[in-house]
C-alpha positions in Angstrom: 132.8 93.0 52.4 133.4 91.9 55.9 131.3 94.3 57.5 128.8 93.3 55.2 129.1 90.2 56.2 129.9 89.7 59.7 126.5 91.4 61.1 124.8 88.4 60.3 127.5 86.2 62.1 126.9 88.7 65.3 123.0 88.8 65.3 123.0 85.1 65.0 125.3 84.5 67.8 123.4 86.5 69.7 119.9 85.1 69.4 121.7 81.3 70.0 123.2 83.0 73.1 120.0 84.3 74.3 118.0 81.0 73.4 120.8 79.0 75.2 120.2 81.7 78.5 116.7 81.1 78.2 116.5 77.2 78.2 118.8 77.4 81.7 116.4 80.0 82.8 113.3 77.4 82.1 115.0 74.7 83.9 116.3 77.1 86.7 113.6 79.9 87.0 114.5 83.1 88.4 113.7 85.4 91.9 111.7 88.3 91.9 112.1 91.6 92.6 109.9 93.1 94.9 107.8 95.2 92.3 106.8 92.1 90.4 106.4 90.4 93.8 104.0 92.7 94.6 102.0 92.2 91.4 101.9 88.6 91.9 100.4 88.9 95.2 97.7 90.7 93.0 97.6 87.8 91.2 97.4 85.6 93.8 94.2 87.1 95.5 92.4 87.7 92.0 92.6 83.9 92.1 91.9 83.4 95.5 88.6 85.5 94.8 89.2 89.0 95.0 88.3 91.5 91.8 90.5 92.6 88.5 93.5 94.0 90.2 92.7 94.4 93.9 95.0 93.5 96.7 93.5 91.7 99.8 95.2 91.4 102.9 94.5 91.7 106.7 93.0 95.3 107.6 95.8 96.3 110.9 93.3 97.8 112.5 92.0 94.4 112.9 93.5 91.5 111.3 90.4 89.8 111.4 88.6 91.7 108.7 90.3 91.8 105.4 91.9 95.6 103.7 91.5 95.9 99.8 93.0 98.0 97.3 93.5 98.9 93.4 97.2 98.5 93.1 97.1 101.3 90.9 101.2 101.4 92.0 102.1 99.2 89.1 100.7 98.3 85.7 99.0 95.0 85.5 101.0 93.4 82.8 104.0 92.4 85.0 101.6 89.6 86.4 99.5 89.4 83.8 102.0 88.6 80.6 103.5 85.8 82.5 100.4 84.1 83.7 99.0 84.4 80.2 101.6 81.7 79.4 101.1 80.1 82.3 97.6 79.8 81.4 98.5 78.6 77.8 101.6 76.1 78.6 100.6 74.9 82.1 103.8 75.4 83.1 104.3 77.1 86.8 104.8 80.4 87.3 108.4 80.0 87.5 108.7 78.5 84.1 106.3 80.9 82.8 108.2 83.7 83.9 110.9 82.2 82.2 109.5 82.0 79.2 108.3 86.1 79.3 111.6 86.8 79.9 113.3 84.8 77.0 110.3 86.2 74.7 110.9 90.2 75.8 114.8 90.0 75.7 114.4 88.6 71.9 111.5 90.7 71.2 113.2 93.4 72.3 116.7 93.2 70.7 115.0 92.7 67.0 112.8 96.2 68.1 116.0 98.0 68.7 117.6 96.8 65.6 115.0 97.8 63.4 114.9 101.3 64.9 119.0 101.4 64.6 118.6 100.8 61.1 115.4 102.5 60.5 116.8 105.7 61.8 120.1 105.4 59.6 122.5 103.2 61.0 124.2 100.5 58.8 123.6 96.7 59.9 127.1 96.1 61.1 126.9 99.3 63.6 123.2 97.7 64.9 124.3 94.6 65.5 127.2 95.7 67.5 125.0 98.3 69.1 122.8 95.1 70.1 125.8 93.3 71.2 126.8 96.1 73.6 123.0 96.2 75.3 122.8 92.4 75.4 126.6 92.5 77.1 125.4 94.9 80.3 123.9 94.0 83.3 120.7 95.6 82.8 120.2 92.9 80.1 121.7 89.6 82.5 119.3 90.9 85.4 115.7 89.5 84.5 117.6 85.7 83.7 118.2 86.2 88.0 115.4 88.0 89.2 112.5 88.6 87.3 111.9 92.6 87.1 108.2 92.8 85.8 107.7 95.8 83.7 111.4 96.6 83.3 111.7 93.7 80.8 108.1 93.9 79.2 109.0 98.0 78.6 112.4 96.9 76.9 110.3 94.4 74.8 108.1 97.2 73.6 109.8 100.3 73.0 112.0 99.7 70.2 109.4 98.5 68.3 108.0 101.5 69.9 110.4 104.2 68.7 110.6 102.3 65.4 107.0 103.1 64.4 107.8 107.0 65.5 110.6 106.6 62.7 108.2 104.4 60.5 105.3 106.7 60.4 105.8 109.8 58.4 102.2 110.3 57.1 99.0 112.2 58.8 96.8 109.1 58.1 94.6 106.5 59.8 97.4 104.2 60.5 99.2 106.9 62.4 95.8 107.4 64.5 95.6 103.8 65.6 99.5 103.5 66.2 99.3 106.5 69.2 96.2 105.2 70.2 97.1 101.7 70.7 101.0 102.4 71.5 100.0 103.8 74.7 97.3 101.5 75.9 99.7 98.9 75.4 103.0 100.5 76.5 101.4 101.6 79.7 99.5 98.1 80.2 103.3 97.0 80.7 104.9 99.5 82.7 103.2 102.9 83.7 106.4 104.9 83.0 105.9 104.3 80.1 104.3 107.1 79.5 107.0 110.1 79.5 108.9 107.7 76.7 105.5 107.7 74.9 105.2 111.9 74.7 108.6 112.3 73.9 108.2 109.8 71.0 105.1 111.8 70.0 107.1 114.5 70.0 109.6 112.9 67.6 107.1 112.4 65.2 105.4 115.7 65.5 108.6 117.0 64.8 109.5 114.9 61.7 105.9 115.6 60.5 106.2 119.2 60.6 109.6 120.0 59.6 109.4 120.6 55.9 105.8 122.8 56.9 106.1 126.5 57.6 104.2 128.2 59.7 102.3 128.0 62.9 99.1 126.6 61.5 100.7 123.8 59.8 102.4 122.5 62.8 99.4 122.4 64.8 97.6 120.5 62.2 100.3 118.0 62.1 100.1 118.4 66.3 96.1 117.6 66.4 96.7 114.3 64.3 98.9 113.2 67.5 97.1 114.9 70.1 93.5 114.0 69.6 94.0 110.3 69.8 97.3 110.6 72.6 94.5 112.3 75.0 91.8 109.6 74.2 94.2 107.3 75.2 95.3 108.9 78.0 92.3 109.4 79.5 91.7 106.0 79.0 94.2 104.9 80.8 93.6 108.0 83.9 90.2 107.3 84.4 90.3 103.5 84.1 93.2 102.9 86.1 95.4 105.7 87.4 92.6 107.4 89.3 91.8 104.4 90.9 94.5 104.2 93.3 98.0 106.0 94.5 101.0 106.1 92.3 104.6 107.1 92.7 103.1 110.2 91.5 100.5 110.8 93.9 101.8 112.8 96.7 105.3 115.0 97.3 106.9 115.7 100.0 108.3 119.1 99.4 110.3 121.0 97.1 114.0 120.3 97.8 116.7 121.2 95.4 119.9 118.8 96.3 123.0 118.3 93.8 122.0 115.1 92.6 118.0 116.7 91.6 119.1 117.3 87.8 122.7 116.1 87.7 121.6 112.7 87.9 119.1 113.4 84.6 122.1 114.6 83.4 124.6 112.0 83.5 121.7 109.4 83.0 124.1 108.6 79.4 126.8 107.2 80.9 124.9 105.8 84.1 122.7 103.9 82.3 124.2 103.3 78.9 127.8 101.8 80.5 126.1 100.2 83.3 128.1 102.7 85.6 125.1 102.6 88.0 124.6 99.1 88.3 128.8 98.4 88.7 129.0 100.7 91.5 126.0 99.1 93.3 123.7 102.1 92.8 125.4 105.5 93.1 122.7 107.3 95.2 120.1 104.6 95.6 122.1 101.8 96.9 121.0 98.1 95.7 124.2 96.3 97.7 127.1 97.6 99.6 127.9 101.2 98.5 131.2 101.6 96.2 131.2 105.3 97.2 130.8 107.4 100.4 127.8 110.0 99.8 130.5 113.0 99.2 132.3 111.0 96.9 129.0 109.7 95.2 127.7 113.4 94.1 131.1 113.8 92.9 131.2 111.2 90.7 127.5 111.9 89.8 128.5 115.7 88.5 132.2 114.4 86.7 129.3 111.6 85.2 126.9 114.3 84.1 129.7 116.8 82.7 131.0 113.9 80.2 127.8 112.8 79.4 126.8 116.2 78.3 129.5 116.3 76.4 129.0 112.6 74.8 125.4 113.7 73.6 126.8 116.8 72.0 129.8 114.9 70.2 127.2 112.2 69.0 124.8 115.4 67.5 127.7 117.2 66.2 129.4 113.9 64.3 126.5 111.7 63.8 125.2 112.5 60.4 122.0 110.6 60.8 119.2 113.5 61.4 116.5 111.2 62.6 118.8 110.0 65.0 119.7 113.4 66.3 116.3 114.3 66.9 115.1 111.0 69.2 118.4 111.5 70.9 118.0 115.1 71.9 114.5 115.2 72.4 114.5 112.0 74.8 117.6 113.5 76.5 115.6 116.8 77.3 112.4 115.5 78.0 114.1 112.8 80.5 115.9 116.1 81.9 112.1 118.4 82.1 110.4 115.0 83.6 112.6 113.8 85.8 113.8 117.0 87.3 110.8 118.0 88.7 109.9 114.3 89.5 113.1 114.3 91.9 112.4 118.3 93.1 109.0 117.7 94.3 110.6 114.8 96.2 107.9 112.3 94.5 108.0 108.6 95.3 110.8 107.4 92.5 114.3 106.2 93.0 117.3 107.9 92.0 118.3 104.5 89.9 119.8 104.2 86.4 117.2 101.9 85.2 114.5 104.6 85.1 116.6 105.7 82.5 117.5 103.0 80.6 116.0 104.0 77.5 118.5 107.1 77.0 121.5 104.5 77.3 119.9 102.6 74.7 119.6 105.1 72.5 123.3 106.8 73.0 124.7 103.8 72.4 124.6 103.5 68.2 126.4 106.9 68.3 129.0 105.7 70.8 129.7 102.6 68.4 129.6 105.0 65.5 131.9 107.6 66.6 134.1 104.4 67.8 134.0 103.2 64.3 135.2 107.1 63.1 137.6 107.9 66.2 140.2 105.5 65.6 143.3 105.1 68.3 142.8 106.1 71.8 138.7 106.0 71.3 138.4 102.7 70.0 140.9 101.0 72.2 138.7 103.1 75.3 135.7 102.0 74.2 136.7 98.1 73.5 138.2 98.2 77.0 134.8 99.3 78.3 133.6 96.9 76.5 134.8 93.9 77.7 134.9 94.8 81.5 131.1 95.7 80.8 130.5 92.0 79.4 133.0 90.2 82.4 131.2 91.7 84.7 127.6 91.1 83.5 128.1 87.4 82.7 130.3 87.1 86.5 126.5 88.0 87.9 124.7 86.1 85.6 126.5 82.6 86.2 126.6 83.3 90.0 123.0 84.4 89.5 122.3 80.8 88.1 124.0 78.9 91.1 122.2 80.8 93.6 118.8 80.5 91.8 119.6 76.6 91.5 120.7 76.3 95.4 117.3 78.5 96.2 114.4 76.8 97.7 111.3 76.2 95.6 107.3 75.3 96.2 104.3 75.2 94.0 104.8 78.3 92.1 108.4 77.2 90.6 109.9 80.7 91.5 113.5 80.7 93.2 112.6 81.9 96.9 116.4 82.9 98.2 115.2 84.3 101.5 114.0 80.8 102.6 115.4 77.7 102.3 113.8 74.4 101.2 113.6 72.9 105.0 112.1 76.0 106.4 109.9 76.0 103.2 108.7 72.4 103.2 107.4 73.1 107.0 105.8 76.5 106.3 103.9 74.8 103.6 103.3 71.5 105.7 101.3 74.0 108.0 99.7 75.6 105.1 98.2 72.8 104.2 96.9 71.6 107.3 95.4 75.0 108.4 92.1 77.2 106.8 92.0 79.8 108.9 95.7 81.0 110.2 97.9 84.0 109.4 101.3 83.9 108.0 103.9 86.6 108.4 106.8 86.9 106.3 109.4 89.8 105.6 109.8 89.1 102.1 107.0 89.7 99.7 107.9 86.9 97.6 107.6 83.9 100.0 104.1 84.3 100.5 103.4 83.5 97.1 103.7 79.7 98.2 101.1 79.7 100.7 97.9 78.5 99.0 95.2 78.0 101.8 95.8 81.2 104.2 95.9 84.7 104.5 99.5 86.1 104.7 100.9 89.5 106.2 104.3 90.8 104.7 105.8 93.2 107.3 109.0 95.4 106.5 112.4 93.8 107.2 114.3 95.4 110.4 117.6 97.0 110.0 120.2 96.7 112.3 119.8 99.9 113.5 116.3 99.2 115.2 114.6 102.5 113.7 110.8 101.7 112.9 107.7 103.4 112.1 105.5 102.0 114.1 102.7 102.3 113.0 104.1 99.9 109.8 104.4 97.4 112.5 101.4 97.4 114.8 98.7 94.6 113.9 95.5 95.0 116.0 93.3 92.0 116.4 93.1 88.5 116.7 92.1 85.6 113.8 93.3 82.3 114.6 96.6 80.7 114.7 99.3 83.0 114.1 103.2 81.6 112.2 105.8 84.2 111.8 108.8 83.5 109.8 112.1 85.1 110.6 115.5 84.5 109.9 117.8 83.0 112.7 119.6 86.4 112.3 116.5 88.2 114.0 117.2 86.5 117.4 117.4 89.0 119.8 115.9 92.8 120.1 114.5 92.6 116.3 112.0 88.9 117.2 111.0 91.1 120.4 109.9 94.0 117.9 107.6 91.4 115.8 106.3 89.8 118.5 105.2 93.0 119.7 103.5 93.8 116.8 100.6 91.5 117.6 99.3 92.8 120.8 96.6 90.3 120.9 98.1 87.5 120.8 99.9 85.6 123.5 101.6 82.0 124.7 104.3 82.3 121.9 106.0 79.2 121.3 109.3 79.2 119.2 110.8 76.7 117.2 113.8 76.1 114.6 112.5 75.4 111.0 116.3 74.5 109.9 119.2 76.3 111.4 118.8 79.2 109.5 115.0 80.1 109.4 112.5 80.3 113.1 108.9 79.8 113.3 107.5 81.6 116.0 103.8 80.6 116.5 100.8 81.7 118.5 97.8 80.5 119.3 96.3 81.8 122.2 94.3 85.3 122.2 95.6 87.8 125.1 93.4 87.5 128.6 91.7 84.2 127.0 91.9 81.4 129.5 94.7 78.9 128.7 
């Protein structure tokens, strides 16, 4: 009776907790990540007059003549969700974000507990399946920085794999569902699409498994296939083919340890936040936990025990629906993913490519928690709770620095400015038509309303450029370039530098943290 009970306690503690995160998240907006930073530049030249989708910035051949491009790189909907509440609300962009990413996290939760259920599980072990995801990191980071189609993906795909459960019949309703499932899955992030054919293959599966013989599973196979390819094609030929991708080009065939084993161990990495606790175990998003040998260690120990997690879960798990999403995602992650890292292809060895394995290991785990009492339980429930300190430790400090972070017109927290430097930048904005603003941060250009802006790679310490990233050609009015106090020295030299054409370079302090180094005067001009 208290299980039967105490579910409801637990999902409604968890929607208040998410509301609650949410109004702190209107009132302090978050950062971006540079993906959705990227898209909103997007955004930002569709409204300053460029077409659907097309990025506009200075050509570097010659920066007085403009360079456009489909950003066929990401999906749309990362910029597009939030300013359709912007649009509706008239709230900033900041607050707008907000409200997507309150929206997708709820969204999101009730689609992963209908598929938890759907699929066999009993309300208590979904709702503390849903308390697990909404304890890890993964959940905490869009309340910080806004993550684009990481967050509108999560919102989707439960409901997602729910209608794969859902739909048992070759009918019209199944037509429409693949059809539209991967317009719109793609529309919010583009990888969607190797979740969407191993869902298909889930419900070819469940469709065909009480048919024998070969003609009756290709039947069942054209219901899925005929609409999946008018959709893809769709999508190919009205976006993808418009531009690059991470997809587009490889650089070789190179087989290293971590090519499959990090597929592998994507259960644990991904599912126990391993990945984001140790800072990123191959691709490093703060100061490394582990040396590289040590790292591909871990990475093989991780992939052994998570082979051996999916095969407990499939051997004790009695839920056969369950069984099959689990395997099949785990293999076609494996397949995809595989050859996406062999061929060397533009895609990070991170955890949160992967993220919808660890949500789907996870009801097993709390299962077999439930079964495996002693040592299991009291492991798990350990894990647990360091999973949840941890995650609510970055969001809170997450908050603070979000609320010290400067702020313009667009609402968003910029943390690589700060409001003095900010407040002159967009002092000059304003009184300027025709100058060029240079930052190292995708995200701070988004403030400037009446200019054209150039975002150059930041410098490490180390000094090791490509050049030809660098090199600016050209001359077209005044000139401001932003750096961080910290640049003083070799690295200013380097950006200066980059604009051959321009001379008489004047520098000044914006605050003491932040430099404006500005130039007006064309090279062999007289003064």
């Amino acid at each position: 009776m208290l299980k039967n009970s105490s579910y409801k306690v637990i999902l409604t503690a968890i929607f208040i907790t998410v509301l609650v995160m949410g109004v702190i998240l209107f009132i302090i907006p978050p950062a971006l990540f540079p993906d959705p930073a990227n898209g909103l530049q997007v955004l930002r030249c569709m409204k300053l007059g460029s077409s659907f989708n097309t990025f506009v910035s200075p050509d570097q051949s010659d920066i007085s003549q403009n360079y456009t491009e489909y950003l066929t790189w990401w999906s749309p909907g990362q910029y597009l969700v939030p300013y359709f509440f912007k649009l509706i609300t008239g709230a900033n962009m900041g607050r707008s974000i907000a409200i997507t990413v309150t929206l997708a996290e709820l969204l999101g939760l009730a689609g992963f507990y209908a598929f938890f259920k759907k699929i066999g599980f009993t309300p208590f072990v979904s709702s503390i399946s849903l308390l697990f995801i909404a304890s890890q990191q993964a959940f905490m980071v869009p309340f910080v920085y806004y993550n684009g189609g990481e967050i509108l993906l999560f919102a989707f795909e439960g409901w997602f794999l729910y209608g794969c459960a859902r739909l048992t019949k070759t009918d019209f309703k199944l037509l429409l569902f693949v059809l539209l499932s991967g317009w719109i899955g793609f529309f919010l992030k583009s990888s969607f699409l190797w979740i969407y054919a191993a869902g298909l293959v889930c419900v070819w599966i469940r469709l065909s498994s009480l048919r024998i013989g070969t003609i009756e599973w290709v039947k069942k196979g054209l219901w899925l296939a005929i609409p999946a390819v008018i959709s893809f094609a769709v999508i190919y030929l009205g976006f993808i083919s418009k531009g690059q991708s991470p997809t587009s080009s490889s650089n070789g065939i190179k087989i290293t340890a971590e090519t499959f084993s990090f597929p592998l161990a994507s259960p644990i990495l991904s599912g126990f936040s391993v990945d984001d606790l140790v800072h990123g175990l191959i691709f490093h998003t703060g100061k490394p936990v582990f040396n590289p040998a040590s790292s591909i260690a871990v990475l093989l120990l991780l992939a052994l025990l998570s082979l051996l997690l999916v095969f407990a879960v499939i051997k004790y798990v009695p839920n056969d629906s369950y069984k099959l999403f689990i395997g099949v995602f785990y293999v076609i992650a494996l397949l995809f993913f595989g050859v996406v890292y062999l061929r060397r292809l533009s895609i990070s060895y991170e955890a949160r490519h992967f993220r919808i394995i660890g949500l789907l290991i996870i009801p097993g785990v709390v299962y077999l928690a439930g079964r495996f009492k002693g040592a299991f339980r009291i492991v798990f429930s350990l894990i647990f709770v360091g999973i949840a300190y941890t995650s609510f430790n970055y969001l809170i400090k997450g908050y603070e620095q979000n609320n010290l972070a400067a702020k313009g017109s667009t609402g968003i927290a910029q943390p690589n400015v700060d409001q003095a430097a900010l407040n002159a930048i967009l002092k000059l904005d304003k009184e300027n038509s025709n100058a060029l603003f240079v930052f190292i941060s995708n995200d701070t250009g988004l403030e400037i309303l009446h200019n054209r802006i150039i975002t150059m790679p930041a410098i490490g310490d180390n000094l090791k450029i490509d050049i030809d990233d660098y090199k600016y050609a050209g001359f077209a009015g005044p000139l401001y370039l932003v750096l961080p106090e910290s640049y003083n020295g070799p690295k200013e030299k380097l950006m200066m530098k980059s604009f051959p054409q321009y001379a008489g370079w004047n520098i000044s302090m914006l605050s003491p943290n932040y430099v404006l180094y500005e130039a007006k005067l064309k090279r062999g001009a007289v003064k």
